[in-house]
NUVODREN-439051 format. One record per residue: residue in three letters; x, y, z negated of N, C-alpha, C in turn. Coordinates in pm, whole numbers. Atoms other than C-alpha are relative to their C-alpha. Last residue first. Layout:
N
["ALA",[X,Y,Z],[X,Y,Z],[X,Y,Z]]
...
This chain:
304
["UNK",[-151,-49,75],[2407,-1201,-1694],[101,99,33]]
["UNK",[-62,-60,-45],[2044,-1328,-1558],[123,72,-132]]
["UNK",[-76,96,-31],[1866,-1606,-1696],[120,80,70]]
["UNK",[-77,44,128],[1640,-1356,-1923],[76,-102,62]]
["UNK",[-126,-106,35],[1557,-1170,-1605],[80,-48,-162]]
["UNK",[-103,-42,-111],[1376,-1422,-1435],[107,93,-65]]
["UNK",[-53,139,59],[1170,-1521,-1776],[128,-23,131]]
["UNK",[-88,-3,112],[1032,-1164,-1766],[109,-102,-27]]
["UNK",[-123,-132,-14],[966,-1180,-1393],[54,14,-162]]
["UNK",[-130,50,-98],[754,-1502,-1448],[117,82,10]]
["UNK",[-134,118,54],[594,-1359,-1748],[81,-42,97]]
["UNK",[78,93,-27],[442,-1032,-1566],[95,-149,-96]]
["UNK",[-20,59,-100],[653,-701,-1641],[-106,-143,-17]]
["UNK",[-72,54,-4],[429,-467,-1821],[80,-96,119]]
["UNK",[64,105,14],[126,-236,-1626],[147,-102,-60]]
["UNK",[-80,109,10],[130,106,-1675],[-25,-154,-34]]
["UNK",[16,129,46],[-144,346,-1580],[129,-16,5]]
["UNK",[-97,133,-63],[-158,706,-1517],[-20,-115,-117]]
["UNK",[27,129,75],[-461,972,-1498],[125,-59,48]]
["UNK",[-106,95,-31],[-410,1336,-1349],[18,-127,-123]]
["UNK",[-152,27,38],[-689,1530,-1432],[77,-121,12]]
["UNK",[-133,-85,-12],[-915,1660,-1154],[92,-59,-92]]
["UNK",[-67,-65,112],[-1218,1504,-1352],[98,119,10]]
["UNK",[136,-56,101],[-1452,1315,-1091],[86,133,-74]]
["UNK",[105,-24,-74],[-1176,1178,-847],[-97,139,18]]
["UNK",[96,33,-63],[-881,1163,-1056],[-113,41,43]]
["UNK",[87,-73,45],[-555,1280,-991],[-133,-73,0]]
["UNK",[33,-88,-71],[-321,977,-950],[-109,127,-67]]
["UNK",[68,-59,11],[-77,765,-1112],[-57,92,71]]
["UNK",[70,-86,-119],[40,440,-1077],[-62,142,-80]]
["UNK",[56,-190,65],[332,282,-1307],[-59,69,190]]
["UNK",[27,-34,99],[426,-91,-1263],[-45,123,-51]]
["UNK",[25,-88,-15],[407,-254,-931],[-82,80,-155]]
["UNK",[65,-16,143],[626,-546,-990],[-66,146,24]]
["UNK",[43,-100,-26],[805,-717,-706],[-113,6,-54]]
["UNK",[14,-137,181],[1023,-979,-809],[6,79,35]]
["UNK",[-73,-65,-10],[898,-1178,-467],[18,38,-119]]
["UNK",[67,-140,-80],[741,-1530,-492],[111,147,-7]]
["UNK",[156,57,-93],[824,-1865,-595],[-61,91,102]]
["UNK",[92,-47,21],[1104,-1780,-808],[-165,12,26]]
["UNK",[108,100,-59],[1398,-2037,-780],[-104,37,-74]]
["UNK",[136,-119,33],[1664,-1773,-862],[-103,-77,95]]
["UNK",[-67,-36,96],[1991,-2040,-781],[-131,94,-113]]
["UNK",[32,120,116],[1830,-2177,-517],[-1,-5,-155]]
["UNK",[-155,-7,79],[1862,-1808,-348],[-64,-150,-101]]
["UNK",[10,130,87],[1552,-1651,-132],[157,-91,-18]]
["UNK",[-14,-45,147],[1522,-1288,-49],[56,-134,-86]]
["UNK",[-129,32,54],[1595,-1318,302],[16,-15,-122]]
["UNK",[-131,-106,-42],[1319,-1121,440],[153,-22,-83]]
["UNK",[44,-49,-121],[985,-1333,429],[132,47,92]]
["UNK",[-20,79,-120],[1102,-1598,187],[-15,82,154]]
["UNK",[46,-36,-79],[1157,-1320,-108],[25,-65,136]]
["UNK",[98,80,-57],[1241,-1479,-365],[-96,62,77]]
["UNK",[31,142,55],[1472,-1232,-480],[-124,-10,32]]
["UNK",[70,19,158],[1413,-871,-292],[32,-147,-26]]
["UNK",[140,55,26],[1632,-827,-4],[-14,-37,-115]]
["UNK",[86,54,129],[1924,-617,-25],[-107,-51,-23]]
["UNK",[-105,114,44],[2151,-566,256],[-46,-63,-131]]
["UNK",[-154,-93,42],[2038,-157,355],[68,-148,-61]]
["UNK",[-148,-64,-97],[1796,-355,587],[96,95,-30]]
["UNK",[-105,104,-82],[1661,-614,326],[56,86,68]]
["UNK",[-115,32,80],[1545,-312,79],[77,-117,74]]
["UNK",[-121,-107,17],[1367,-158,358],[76,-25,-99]]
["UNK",[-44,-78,-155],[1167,-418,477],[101,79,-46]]
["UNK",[-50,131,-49],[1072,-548,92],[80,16,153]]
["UNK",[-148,69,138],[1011,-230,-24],[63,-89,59]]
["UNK",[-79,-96,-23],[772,-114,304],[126,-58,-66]]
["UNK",[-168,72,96],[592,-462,282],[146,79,21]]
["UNK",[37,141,24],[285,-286,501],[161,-44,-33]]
["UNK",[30,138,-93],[359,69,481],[-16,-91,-37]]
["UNK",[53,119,26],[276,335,219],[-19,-90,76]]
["UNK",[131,22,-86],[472,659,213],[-6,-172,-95]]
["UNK",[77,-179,-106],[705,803,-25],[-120,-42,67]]
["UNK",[42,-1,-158],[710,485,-256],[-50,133,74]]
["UNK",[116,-43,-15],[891,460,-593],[-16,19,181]]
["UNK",[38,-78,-145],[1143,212,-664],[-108,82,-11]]
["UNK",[146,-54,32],[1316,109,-1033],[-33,110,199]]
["UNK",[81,-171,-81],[1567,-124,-910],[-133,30,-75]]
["UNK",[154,-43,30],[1724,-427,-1080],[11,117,2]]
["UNK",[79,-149,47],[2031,-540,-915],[-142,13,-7]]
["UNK",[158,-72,-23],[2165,-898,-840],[2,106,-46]]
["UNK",[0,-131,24],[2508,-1106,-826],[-166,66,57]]
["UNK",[-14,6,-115],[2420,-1522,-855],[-1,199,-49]]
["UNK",[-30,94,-78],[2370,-1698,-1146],[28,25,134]]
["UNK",[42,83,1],[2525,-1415,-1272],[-139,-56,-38]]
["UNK",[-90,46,-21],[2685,-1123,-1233],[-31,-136,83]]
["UNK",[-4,90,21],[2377,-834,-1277],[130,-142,58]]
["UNK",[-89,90,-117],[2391,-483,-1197],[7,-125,-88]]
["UNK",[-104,130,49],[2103,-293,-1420],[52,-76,122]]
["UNK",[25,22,177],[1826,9,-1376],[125,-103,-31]]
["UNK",[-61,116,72],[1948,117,-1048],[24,23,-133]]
["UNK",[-87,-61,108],[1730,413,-889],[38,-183,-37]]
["UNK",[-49,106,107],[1554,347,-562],[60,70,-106]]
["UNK",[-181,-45,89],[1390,578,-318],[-10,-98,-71]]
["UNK",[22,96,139],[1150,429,-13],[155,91,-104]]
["UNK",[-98,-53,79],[1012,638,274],[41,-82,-113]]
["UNK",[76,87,123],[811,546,571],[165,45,-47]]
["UNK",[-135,-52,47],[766,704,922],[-47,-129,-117]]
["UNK",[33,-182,95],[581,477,1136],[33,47,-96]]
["UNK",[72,24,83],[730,253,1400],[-67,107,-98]]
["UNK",[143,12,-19],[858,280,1732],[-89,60,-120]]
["UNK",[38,-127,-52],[1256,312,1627],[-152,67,15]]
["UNK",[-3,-16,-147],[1191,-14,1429],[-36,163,46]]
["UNK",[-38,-149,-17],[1244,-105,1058],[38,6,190]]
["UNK",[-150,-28,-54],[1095,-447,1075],[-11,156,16]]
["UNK",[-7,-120,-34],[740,-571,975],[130,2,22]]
["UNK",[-77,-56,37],[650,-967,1022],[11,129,15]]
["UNK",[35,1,89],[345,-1122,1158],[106,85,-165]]
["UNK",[116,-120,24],[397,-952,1451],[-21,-23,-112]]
["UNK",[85,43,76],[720,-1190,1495],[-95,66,-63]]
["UNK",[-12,147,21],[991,-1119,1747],[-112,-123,-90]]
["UNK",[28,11,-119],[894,-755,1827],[-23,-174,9]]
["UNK",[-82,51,-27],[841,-709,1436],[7,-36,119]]
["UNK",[40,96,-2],[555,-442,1355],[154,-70,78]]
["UNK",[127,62,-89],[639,-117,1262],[59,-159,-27]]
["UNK",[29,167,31],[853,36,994],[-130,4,92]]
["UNK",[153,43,-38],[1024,388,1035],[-13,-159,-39]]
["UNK",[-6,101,-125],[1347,434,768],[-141,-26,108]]
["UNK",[106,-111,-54],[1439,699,499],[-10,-94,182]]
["UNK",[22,74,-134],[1578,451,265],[-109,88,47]]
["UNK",[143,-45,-82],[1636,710,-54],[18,-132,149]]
["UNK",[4,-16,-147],[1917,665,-337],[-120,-67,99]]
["UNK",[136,33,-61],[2020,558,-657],[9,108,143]]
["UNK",[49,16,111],[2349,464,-843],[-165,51,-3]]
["UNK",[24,-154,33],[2499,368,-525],[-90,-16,-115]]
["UNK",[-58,-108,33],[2635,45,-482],[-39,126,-124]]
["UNK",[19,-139,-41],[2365,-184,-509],[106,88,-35]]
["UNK",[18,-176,131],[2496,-483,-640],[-15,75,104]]
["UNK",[-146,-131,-43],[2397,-814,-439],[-19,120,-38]]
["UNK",[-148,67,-23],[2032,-945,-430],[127,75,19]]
["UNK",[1,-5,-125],[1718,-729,-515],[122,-95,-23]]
["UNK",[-128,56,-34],[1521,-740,-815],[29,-56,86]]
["UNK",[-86,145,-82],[1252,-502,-804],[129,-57,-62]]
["UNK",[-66,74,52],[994,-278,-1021],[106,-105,68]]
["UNK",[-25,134,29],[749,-66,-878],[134,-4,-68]]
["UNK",[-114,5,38],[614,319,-886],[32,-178,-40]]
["UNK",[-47,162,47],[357,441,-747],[117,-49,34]]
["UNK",[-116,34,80],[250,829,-785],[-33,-193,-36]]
["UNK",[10,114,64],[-55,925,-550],[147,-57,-38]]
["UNK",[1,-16,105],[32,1249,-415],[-66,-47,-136]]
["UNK",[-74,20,45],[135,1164,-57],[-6,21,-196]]
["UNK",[-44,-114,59],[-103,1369,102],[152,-40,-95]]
["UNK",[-38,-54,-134],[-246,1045,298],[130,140,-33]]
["UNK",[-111,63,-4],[-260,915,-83],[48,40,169]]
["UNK",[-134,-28,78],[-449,1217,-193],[100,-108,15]]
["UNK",[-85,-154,1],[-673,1219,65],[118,-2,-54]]
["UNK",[-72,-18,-125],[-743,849,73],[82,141,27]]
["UNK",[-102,117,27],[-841,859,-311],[129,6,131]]
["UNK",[-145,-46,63],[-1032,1126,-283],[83,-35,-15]]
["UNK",[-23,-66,-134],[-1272,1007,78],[116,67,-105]]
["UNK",[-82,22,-116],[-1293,698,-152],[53,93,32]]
["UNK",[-132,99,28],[-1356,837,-502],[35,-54,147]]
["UNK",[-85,-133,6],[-1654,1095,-373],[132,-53,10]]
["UNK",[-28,-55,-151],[-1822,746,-164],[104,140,-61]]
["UNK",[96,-94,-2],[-1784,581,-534],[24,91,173]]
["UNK",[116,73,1],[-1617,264,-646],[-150,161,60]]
["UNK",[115,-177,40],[-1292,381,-558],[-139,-124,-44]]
["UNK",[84,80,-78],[-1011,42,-636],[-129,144,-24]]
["UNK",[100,-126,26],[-681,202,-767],[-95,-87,98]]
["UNK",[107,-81,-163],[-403,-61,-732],[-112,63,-68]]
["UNK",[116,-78,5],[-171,-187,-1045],[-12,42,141]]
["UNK",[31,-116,41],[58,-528,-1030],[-93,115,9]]
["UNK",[109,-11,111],[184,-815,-882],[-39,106,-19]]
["UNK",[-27,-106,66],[325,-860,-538],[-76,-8,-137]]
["UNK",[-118,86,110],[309,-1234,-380],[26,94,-78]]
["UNK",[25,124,118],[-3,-1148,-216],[96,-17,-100]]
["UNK",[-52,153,-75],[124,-799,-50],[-74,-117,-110]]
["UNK",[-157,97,-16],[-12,-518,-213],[-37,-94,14]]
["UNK",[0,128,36],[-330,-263,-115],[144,-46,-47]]
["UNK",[-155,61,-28],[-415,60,-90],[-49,-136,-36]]
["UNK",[-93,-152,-63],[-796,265,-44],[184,-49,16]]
["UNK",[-150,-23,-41],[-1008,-25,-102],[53,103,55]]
["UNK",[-36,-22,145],[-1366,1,-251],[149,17,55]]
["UNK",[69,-123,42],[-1508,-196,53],[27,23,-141]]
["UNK",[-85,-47,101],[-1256,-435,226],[-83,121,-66]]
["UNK",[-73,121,63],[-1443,-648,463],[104,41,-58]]
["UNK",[84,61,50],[-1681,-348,574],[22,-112,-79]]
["UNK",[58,98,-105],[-1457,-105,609],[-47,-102,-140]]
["UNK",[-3,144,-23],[-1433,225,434],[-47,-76,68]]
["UNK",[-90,-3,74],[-1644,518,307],[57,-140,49]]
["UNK",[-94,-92,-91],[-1914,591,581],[153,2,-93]]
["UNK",[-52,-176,22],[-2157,544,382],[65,63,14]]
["UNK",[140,-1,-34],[-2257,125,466],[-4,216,55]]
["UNK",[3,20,-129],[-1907,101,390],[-106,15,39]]
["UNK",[-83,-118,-58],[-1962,199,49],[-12,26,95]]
["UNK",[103,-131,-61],[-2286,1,-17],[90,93,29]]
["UNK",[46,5,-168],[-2107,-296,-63],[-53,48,63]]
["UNK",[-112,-34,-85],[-1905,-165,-380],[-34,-63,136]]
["UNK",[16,-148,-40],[-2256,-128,-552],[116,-16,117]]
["UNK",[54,-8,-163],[-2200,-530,-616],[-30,133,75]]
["UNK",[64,-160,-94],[-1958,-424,-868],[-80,-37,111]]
["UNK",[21,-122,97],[-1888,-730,-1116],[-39,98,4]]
["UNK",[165,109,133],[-1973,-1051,-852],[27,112,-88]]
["UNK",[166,16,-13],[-1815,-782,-612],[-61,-94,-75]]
["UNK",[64,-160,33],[-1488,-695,-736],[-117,-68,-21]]
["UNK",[8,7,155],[-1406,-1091,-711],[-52,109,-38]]
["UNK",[92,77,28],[-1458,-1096,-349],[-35,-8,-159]]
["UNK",[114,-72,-70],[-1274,-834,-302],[-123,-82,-46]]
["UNK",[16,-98,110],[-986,-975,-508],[-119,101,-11]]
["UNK",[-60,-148,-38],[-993,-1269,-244],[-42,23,-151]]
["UNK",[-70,-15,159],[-1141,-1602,-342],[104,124,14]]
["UNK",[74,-9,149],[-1276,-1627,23],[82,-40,-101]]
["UNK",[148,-73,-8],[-1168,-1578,371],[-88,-15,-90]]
["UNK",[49,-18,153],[-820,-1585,332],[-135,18,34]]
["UNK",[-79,153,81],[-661,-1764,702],[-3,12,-196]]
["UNK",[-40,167,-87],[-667,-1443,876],[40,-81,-126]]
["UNK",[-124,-32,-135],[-803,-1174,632],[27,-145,60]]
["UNK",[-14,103,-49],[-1039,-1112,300],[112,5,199]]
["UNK",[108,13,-53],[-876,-872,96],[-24,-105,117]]
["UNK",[59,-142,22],[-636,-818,-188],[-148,-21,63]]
["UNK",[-15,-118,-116],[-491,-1176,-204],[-156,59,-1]]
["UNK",[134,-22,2],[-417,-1319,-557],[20,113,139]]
["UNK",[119,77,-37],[-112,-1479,-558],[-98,25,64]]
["UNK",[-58,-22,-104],[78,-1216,-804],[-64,-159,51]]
["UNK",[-74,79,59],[-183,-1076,-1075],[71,-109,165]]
["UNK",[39,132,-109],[-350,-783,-957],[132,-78,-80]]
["UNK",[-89,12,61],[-368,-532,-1318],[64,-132,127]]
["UNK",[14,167,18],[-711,-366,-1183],[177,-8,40]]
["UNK",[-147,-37,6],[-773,21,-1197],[17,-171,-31]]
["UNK",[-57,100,69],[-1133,74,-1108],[150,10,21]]
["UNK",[-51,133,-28],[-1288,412,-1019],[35,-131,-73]]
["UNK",[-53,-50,-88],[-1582,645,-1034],[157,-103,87]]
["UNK",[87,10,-88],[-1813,528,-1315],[70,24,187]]
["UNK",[115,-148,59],[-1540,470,-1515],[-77,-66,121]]
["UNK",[101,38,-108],[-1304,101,-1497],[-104,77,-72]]
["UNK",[76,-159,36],[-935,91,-1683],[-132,-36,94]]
["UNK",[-58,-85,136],[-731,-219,-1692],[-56,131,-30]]
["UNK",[5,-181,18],[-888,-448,-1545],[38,23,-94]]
["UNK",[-42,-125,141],[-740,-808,-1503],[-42,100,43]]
["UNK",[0,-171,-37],[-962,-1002,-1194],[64,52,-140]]
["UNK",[-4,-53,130],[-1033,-1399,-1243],[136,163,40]]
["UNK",[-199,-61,-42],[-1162,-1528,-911],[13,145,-88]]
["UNK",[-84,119,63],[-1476,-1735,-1060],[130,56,6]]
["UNK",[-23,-43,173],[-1761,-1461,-1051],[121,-130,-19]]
["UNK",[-13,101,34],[-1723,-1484,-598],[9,6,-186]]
["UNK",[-6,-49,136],[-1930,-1168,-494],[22,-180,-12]]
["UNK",[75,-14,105],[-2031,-1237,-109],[106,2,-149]]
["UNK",[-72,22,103],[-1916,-1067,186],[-90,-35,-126]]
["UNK",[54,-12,117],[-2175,-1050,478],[130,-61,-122]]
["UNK",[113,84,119],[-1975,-1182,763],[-33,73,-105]]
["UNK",[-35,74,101],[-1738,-909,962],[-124,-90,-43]]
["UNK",[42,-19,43],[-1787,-714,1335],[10,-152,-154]]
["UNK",[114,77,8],[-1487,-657,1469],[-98,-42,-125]]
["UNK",[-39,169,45],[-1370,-344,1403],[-77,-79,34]]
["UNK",[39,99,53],[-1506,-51,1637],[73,-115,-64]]
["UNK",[59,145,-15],[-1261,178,1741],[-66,-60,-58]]
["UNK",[-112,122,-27],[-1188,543,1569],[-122,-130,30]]
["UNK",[49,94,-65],[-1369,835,1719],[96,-98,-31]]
["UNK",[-77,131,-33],[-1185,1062,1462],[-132,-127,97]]
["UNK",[109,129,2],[-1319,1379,1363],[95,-67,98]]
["UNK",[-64,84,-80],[-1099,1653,1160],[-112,-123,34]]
["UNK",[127,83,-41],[-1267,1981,1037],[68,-98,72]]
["UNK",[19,-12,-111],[-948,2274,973],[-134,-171,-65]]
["UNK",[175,-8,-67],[-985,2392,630],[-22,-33,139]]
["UNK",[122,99,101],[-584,2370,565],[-166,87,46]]
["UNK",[-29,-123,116],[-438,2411,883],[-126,-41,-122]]
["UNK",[129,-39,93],[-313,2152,1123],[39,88,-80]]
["UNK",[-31,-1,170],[-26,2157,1375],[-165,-9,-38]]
["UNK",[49,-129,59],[-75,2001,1725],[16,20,-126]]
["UNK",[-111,-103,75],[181,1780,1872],[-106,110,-123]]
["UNK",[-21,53,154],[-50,1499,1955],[105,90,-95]]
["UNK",[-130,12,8],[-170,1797,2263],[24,-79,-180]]
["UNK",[-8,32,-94],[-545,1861,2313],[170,-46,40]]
["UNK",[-115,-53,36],[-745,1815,2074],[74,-29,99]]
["UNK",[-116,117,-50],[-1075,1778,2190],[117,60,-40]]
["UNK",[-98,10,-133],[-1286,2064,2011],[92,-62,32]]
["UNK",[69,41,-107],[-1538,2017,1693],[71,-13,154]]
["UNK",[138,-59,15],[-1381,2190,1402],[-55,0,198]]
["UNK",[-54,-102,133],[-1042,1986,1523],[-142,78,31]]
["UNK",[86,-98,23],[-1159,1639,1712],[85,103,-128]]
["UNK",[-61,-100,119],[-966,1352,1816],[-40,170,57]]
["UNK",[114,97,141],[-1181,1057,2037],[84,114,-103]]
["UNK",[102,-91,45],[-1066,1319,2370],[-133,-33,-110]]
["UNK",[142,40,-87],[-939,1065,2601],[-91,73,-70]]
["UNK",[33,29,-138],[-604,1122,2552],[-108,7,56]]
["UNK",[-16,-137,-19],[-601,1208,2163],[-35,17,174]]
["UNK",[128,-52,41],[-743,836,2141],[5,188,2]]
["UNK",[68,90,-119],[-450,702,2365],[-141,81,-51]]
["UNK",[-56,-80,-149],[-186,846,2176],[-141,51,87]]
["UNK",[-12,-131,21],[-336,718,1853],[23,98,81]]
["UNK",[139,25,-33],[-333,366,1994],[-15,155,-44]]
["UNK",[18,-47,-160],[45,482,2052],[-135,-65,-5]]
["UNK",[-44,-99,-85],[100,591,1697],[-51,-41,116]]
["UNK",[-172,-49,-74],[-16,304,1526],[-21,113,84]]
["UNK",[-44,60,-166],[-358,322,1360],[91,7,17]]
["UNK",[-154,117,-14],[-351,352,955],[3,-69,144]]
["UNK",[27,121,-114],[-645,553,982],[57,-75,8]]
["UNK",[179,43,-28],[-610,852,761],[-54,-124,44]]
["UNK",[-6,-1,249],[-194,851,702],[-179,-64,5]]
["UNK",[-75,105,47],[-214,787,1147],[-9,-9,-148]]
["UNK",[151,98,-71],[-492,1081,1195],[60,-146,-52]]
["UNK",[118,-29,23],[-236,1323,1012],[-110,-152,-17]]
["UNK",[-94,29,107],[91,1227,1208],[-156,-27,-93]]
["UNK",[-5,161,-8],[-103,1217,1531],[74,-40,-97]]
["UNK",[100,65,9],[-230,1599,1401],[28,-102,39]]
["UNK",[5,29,-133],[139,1715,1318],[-166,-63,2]]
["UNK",[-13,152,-58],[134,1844,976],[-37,9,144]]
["UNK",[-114,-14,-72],[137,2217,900],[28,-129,73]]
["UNK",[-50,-73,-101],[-108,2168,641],[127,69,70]]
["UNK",[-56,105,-99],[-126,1837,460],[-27,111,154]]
["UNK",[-81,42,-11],[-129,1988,126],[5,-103,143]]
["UNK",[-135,-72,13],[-333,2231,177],[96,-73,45]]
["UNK",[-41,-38,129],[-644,1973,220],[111,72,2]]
["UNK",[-135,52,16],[-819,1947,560],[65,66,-122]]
């Protein structure tokens, strides 16, 4: 266990690692599937220390189809060593295969260029219908993700974003002026009681952090703010969740209010423009930037 994630709660821990909810997490401390240098753990309270040995009896996924390597679903890279890829996702394009995507993914596209990336999972790095993946964004999101291509690059990748010390940094325009001139949404986010397919800031849920800064207040065609966000943690449509429940959903954003006739965008203006992490192989701290996308440029030249 790495320094930086000693003192942590072990169902805090296992959750960053695993992205299980808390109370399947409960359930696996319960029955003695969570391991510290080999011994049931025996309370989700427990602290960790750095060098402690963590094993995880996590659940079987069901079991996936053979993924194949589509060469037609057109992939921007922007950087790509022996260790990772750094790809520019263009907004649309979904990450991995899933209900109701089961081909022309981004996964699918890796692989006609990296077929190696199906031997991860095979090594204990990753699942089997996302191999190479350590984060993801939403379809309608654009912008940079870190893709490992190497069993060292997974288990570093995950570390350091469980650890929090993967630097990403988006781009929004939200509806209605943001007061404050920046400022933190320190909110949980689980799953929506009313609609699973939806997230919602819910007592239940798991922590999650979002700061903002306000780059520009806008009048017209309609009042807006452009945010520069960065992400403490990494839930599923954290930004988007937590900028609707302080009153600000992202433009064109159909999920969470975002949407305005007036800013007839198609998708969210959510721009994931500056990642950086340590890397893998090297230790030194690599960052990318990725411009805004034309749609979002041509959004903000109608604004006043």
């Amino acid at each position: 266990m790495p320094a930086s994630l000693a003192g942590e709660r072990i169902d805090r821990v296992v959750a960053m690692l695993t992205e299980l909810p808390r109370a399947e997490i409960a359930g696996l401390v319960d029955s003695g599937a969570v391991r510290i240098d080999g011994l049931p753990v025996e309370t989700r309270s427990r602290k960790v220390r750095e060098g402690d040995v963590i094993d995880v009896d996590v659940p079987a996924r069901p079991i996936v189809a053979e993924l194949i390597g589509e060469a037609d679903v057109d992939i921007p890279f922007v950087h790509v060593d022996d260790e990772v890829i750094v790809v520019d996702k263009p907004a649309g394009l979904v990450v991995h295969p899933g209900a109701g995507h089961g081909t022309g993914t981004m996964v699918q596209g890796l692989l006609a260029h990296f077929p190696e990336l199906a031997d991860l999972p095979r090594a204990g790095a990753g699942e089997a219908d996302r191999p190479g993946i350590v984060h993801r964004l939403d379809a309608g999101t654009s912008g940079l993700l870190v893709v490992a291509r190497t069993v060292r690059a997974y288990h570093g990748l995950v570390a350091q974003l469980a650890a929090r010390a993967v630097q990403r940094h988006y781009r929004a325009l939200v509806l209605h002026h943001v007061e404050a001139n920046a400022g933190e949404v320190d909110a949980p986010i689980g799953r929506s009681e009313g609609d699973p397919t939806r997230m919602a800031v819910a007592n239940a849920g798991r922590e999650a952090r979002t700061r903002y800064e306000v780059l520009s207040r806008h009048r017209e065609p309609v009042p807006t703010t452009e945010l520069a966000c960065k992400l403490e943690t990494g839930r599923t449509h954290q930004i988007r969740v937590h900028l609707a429940a302080i009153g600000h959903p992202v433009v064109g954003d159909s999920r969470y209010g975002g949407l305005r006739p007036a800013l007839d965008l198609g998708r969210p203006f959510l721009h994931a423009e500056r990642l950086a992490f340590e890397h893998p192989a090297t230790g030194e701290v690599v960052t990318f930037t990725s411009e805004l996308p034309h749609d979002l440029q041509a959004m903000r030249r109608v604004l006043a």
